[in-house]
N, C-alpha and C positions, 0 to 999 in steps of 0.2 A: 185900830183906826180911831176909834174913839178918844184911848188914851191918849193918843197923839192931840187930836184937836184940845182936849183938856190942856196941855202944856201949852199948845198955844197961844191958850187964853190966859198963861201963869197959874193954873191952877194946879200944882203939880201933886196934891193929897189926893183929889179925885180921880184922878191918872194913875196912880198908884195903887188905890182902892179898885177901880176898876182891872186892872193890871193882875191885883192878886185874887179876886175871884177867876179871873179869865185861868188864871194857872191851874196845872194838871200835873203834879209831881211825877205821877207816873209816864202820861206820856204828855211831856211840857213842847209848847211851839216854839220853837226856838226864839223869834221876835219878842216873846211878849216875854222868855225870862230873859234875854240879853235887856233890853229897856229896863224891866224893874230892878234887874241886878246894878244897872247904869245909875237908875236914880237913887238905887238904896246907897249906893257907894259916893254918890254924890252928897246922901245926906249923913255922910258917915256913919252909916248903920252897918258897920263893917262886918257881923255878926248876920245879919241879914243878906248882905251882898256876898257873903261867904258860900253860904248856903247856896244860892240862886248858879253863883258862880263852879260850884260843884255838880250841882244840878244839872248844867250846862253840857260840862266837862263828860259828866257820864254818860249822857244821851250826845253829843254832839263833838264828839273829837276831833274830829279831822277841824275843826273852826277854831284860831289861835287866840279867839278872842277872850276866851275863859281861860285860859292858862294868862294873859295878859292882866288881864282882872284881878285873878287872884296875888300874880304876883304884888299886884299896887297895893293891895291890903296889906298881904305879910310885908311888906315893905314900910307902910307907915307901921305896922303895929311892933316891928323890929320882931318877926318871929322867924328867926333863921333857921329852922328844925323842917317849916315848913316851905319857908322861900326857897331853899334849895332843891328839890326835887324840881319846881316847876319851874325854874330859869335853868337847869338842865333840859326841860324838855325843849323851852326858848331858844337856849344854845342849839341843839341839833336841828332846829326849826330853819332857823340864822344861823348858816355857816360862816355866813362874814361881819357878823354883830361884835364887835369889840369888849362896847360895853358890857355886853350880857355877861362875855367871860373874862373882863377885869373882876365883875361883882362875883362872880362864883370863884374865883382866886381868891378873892378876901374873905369871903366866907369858908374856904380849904383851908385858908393859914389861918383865919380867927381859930377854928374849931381843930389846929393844929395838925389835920389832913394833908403833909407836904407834900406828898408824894404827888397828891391830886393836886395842889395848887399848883406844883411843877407844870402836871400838866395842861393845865388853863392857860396859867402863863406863859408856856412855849407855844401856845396856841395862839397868843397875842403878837409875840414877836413875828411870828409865819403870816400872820397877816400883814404886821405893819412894823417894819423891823424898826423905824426910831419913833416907838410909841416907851416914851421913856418909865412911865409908868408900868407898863409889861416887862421892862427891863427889872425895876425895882421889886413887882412883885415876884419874878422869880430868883432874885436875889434872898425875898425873905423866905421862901420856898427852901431854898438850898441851906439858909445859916439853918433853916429846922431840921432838916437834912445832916446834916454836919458837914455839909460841900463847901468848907469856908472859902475854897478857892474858886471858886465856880460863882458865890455871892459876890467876892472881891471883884472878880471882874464885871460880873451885871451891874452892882453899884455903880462900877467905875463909869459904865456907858453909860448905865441912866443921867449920871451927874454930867454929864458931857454933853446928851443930850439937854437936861434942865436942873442947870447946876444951886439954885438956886432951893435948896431942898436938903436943909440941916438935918432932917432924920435921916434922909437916906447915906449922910455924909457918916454921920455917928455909926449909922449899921455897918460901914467900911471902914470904920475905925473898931468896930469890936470886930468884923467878920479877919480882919488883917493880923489882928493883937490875936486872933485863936490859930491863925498860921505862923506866927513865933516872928511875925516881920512886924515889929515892934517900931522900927526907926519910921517904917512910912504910916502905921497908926498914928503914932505921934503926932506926925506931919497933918495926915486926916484931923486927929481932934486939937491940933492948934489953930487950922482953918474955920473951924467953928466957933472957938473960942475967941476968935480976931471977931468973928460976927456974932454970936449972942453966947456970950461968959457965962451965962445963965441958962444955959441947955439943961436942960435933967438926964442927968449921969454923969455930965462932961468931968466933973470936976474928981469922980471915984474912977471915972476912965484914964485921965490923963496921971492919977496918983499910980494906975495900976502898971503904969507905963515908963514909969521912973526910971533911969537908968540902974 
């Protein structure tokens, strides 16, 4: 209560101060380390708010709001080792969360896990069958995969759905060129080239496509 009036007054160091005596690692109030975790993360003491945010987690589970937390850390601090566990736990949390599992799909396919982005991404289309983004990420699921037919045709939806999206056009022009249908790669990476000549790759894909 104190701390609180402390912010009131914009004093947010004495709030803080106040805050971290009040704390009990061993057995912490929930209130008083959600607030201080809230304000360490707010002063990007991401290392501080980590901790509190753990703290949280271990005494207070069933509350999303420490898996929330931490995800915003690892999220600015780009630590995908550890963002992943905890937007799985978010996923299961949120059955119908999109986003959660577009980002745990990009993090399967960055860390070359397709099997798992596979299934993220089917899990995107089952909720929202022209989320054309879910189309594309399971497209790049499958070229990891070696499903080039199975890529060929998500491409193709995603692009149908938003066609406007030269990577995912190029991926249908290599995912097509590894199924030996060369004449409609072609076709793919001269659609691109009509729109930016300057793609990176275009120019060793369309050589590679030569008749």
């Amino acid at each position: 209560v104190l701390a609180r009036l402390q912010l009131l007054i914009g004093d947010t160091d004495a709030a803080m101060e106040l805050l971290e005596k009040g704390l009990d690692d061993n057995q912490p109030q929930e209130d008083v380390a959600a607030l201080l975790g809230a304000l360490k993360l707010k002063a990007e003491d991401f290392v501080g708010a980590e901790k509190l945010y753990l703290l949280g987690e271990k005494h207070f589970s069933a509350n999303d709001r420490w898996a929330k937390g931490l995800a915003r850390i690892y999220l600015q601090n780009e630590d995908n080792g550890k963002l992943k566990p905890v937007l799985t736990k978010l996923a299961d949390l949120e059955p119908d969360s999109i986003t959660l599992r577009k980002k745990l799909a990009e993090l399967a396919v960055l860390s070359k896990d397709y099997a798992e982005g596979r299934i993220w991404a089917t899990q995107i289309i089952h909720l929202d069958l022209k989320d054309a983004e879910g189309h594309a990420l399971l497209a790049e699921a499958a070229v990891g995969l070696k499903e080039f037919g199975v890529a060929s045709d998500e491409y193709k939806v995603a692009l149908e759905l938003a066609e406007n999206h030269n990577d995912w056009r190029f991926g249908l022009a290599q995912s097509l060129a590894s199924e030996g249908r060369k004449e409609e790669a072609r076709a793919a990476a001269q659609a691109i080239r009509n729109k930016e000549p300057d793609f990176p790759g275009l120019r060793e894909l369309l050589e590679s496509l030569k008749p």
